[in-house]
C-alpha positions in Angstrom: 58.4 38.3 -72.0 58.1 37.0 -75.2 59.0 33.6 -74.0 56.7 33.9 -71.2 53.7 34.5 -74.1 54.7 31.6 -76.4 54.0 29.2 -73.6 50.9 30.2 -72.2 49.6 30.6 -75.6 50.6 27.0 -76.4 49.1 26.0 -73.2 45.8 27.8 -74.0 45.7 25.9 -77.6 46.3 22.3 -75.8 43.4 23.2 -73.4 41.1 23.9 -76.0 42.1 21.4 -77.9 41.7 18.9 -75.0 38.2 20.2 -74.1 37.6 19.8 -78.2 37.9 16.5 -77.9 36.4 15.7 -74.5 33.2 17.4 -76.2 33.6 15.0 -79.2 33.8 12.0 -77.2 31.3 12.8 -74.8 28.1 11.3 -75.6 24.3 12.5 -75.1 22.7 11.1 -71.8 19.7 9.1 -72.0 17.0 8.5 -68.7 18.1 4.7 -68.5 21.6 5.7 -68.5 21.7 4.4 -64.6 20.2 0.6 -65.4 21.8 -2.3 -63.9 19.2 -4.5 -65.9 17.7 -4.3 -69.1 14.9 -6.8 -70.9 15.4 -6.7 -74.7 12.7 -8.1 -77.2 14.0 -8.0 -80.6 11.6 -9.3 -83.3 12.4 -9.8 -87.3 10.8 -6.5 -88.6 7.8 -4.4 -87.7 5.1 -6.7 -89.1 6.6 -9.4 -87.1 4.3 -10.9 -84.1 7.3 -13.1 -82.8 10.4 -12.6 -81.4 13.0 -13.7 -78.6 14.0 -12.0 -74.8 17.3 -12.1 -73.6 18.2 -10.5 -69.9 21.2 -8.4 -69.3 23.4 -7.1 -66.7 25.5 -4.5 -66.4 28.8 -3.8 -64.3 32.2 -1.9 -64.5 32.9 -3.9 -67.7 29.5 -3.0 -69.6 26.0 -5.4 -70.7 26.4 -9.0 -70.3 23.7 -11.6 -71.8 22.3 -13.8 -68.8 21.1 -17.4 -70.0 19.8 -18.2 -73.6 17.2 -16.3 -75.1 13.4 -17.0 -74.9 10.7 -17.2 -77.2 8.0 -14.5 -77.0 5.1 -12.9 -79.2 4.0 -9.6 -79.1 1.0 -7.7 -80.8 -0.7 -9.0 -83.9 0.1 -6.7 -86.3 4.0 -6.7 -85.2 5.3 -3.4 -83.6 4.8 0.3 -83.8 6.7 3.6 -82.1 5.6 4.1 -78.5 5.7 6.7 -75.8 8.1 5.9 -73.1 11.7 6.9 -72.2 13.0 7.4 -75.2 13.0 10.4 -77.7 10.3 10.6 -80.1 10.4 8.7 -83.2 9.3 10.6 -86.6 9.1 7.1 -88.6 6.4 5.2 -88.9 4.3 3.1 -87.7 3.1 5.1 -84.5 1.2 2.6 -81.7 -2.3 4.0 -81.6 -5.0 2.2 -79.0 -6.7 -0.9 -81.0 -4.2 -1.3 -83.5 -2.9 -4.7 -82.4 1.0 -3.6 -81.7 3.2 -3.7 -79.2 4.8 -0.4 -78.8 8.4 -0.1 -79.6 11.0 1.9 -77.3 12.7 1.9 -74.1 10.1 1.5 -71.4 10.5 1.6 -67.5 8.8 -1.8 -65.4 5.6 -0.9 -63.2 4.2 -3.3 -61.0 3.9 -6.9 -61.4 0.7 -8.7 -61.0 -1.2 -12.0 -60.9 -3.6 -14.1 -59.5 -1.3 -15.1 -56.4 -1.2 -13.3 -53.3 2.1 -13.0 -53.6 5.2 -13.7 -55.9 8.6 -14.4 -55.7 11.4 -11.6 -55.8 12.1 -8.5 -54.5 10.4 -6.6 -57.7 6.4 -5.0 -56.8 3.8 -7.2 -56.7 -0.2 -6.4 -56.7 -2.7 -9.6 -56.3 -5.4 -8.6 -58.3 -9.2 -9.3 -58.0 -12.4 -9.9 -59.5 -12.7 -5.9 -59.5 -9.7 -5.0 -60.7 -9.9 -3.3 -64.0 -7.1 -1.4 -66.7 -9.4 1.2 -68.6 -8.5 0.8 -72.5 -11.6 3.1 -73.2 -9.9 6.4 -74.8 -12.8 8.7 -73.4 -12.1 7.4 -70.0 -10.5 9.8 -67.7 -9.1 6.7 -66.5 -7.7 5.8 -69.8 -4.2 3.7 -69.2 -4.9 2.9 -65.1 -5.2 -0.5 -63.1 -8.0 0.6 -61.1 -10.7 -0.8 -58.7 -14.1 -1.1 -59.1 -15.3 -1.2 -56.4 -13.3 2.0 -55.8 -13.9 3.6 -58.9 -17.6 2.5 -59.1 -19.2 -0.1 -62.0 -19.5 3.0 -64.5 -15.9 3.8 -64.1 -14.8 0.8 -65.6 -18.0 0.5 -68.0 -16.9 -0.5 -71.8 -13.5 -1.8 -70.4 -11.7 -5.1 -72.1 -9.4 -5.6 -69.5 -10.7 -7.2 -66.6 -7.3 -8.7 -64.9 -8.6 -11.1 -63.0 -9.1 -13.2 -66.6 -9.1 -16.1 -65.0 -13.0 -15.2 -63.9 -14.1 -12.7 -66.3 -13.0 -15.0 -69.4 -13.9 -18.3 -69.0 -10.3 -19.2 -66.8 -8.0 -17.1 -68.9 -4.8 -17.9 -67.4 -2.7 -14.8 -69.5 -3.2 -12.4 -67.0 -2.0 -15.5 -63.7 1.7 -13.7 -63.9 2.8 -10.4 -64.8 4.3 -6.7 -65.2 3.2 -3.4 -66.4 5.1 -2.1 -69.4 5.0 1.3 -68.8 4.4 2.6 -72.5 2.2 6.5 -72.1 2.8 7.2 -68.8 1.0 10.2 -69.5 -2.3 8.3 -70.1 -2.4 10.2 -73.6 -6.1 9.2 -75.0 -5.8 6.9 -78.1 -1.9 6.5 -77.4 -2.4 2.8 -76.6 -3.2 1.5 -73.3 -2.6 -1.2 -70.9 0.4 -2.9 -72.3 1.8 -5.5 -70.1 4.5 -8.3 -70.6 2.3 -11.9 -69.1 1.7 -15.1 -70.3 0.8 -16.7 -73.4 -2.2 -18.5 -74.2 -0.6 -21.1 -76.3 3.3 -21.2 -77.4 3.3 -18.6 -80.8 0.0 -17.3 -79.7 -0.2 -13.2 -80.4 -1.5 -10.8 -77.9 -3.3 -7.3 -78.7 -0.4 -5.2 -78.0 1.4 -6.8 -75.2 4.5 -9.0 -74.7 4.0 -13.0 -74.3 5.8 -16.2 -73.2 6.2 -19.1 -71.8 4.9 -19.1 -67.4 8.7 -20.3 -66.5 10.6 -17.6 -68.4 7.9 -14.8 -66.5 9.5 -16.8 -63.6 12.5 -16.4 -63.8 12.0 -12.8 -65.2 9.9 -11.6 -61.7 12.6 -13.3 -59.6 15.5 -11.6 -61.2 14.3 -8.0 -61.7 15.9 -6.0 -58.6 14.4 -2.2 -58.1 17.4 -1.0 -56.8 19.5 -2.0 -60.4 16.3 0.0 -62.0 15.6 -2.1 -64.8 14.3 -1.3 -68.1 12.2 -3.0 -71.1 13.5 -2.4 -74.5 11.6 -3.9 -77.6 12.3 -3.2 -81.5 13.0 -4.6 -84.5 16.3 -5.6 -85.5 17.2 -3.4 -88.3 16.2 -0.2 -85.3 18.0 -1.8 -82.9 21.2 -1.8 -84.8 20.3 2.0 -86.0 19.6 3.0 -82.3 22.3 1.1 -80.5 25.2 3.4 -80.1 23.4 6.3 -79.4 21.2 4.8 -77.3 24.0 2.4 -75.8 22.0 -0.7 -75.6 23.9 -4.1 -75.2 
């Protein structure tokens, strides 16, 4: 008997000892935990309004860079914490709507869109039109939406910046000829920054308002690679947060 009771007491102890350190070594789950793909801007430090994109893949034997990094730009005044898939971030700076920075996080894609009628790839693609419209007003009840206006009706879209057809609303913008949705406040939260997009730059090292910016071939190349069923995601930060974040967060 006594025999008997030694054993399965040592067997309880390894058990619990084994499901110790299962729980140590199991990590929390994140929402992009499932991504095949994953866009990562890095830029210098928060102020920074340049940085570089590198694609990645992931298979049985983890992330994998694709190609050579490209050169992009993001908001004038650098970078600040945005709403998306990640956990909120207590530190400062915060995005808020008009403050010239590209939000900072892990974002889901939306829908790509351009002046075309159609674009290469298997990733969503919207032609947009001369009445096409995202709503960057924060009293909007649109606030944060690609909408319609001849949908929506003229007053809907009233006080808007964002016409995205650019190309005939801004003297033959051609930013706005190839792009995505960055899906920063998918809750449409007023004054929590709006319309953020990743689309072309004006000029190589040009800044945007908020939004990520390159060169036409590297958007390309972006649109045709992106694949809905690897469920890709955007990630942009600093460096110094991306090392902070990385484990936890397990980024490539």
């Amino acid at each position: 008997m006594r025999r008997y009771t030694a054993h399965a007491l040592l067997c309880i102890v390894a058990l619990v000892l084994a499901g110790c350190a299962g729980m140590k070594s199991r990590q929390p789950t994140q929402p992009w935990d499932d991504a095949q793909q994953m866009v990562v801007v890095t830029t210098a430090d928060w102020t920074a309004n340049t940085g570089t994109l590198q694609r990645y893949e992931r298979d049985g034997s983890g992330w994998r860079a694709l190609g050579e990094a490209a050169p992009i730009t993001v908001g004038r005044s650098g970078s600040g914490w945005g709403v998306g898939l990640h956990a909120p971030q207590s530190g400062e700076p915060q995005k808020v709507e008009g403050d010239g920075r590209a939000p900072a996080g892990v974002f889901r894609i939306g829908t790509a869109f351009g002046y075309a009628d159609s674009a290469a790839g298997a990733w969503p693609y919207q032609a947009m039109t001369a009445s096409d419209f995202c709503i960057d007003v924060n009293a909007s009840p649109l606030y944060n939406r690609i909408v319609d206006a001849r949908q929506v009706g003229a007053d809907a879209v009233a006080g808007s910046t964002e016409p995205m057809r650019r190309d005939l609303h801004a003297g033959g913008d051609q930013r706005y000829k190839l792009g995505f949705v960055i899906e920063h406040n998918p809750d449409n939260r007023s004054g929590t920054g709006s319309c953020i997009f990743a689309h072309l730059w004006k000029a190589p090292g040009e800044t945007t308002a908020g939004c990520t910016a390159m060169a036409e071939p590297v958007m390309q190349q972006l649109l045709a690679w992106l694949d809905p069923k690897r469920k890709p995601v955007f990630v942009l930060l600093p460096v110094a947060e991306y090392g902070r974040v990385r484990k936890d967060w397990r980024l490539p």
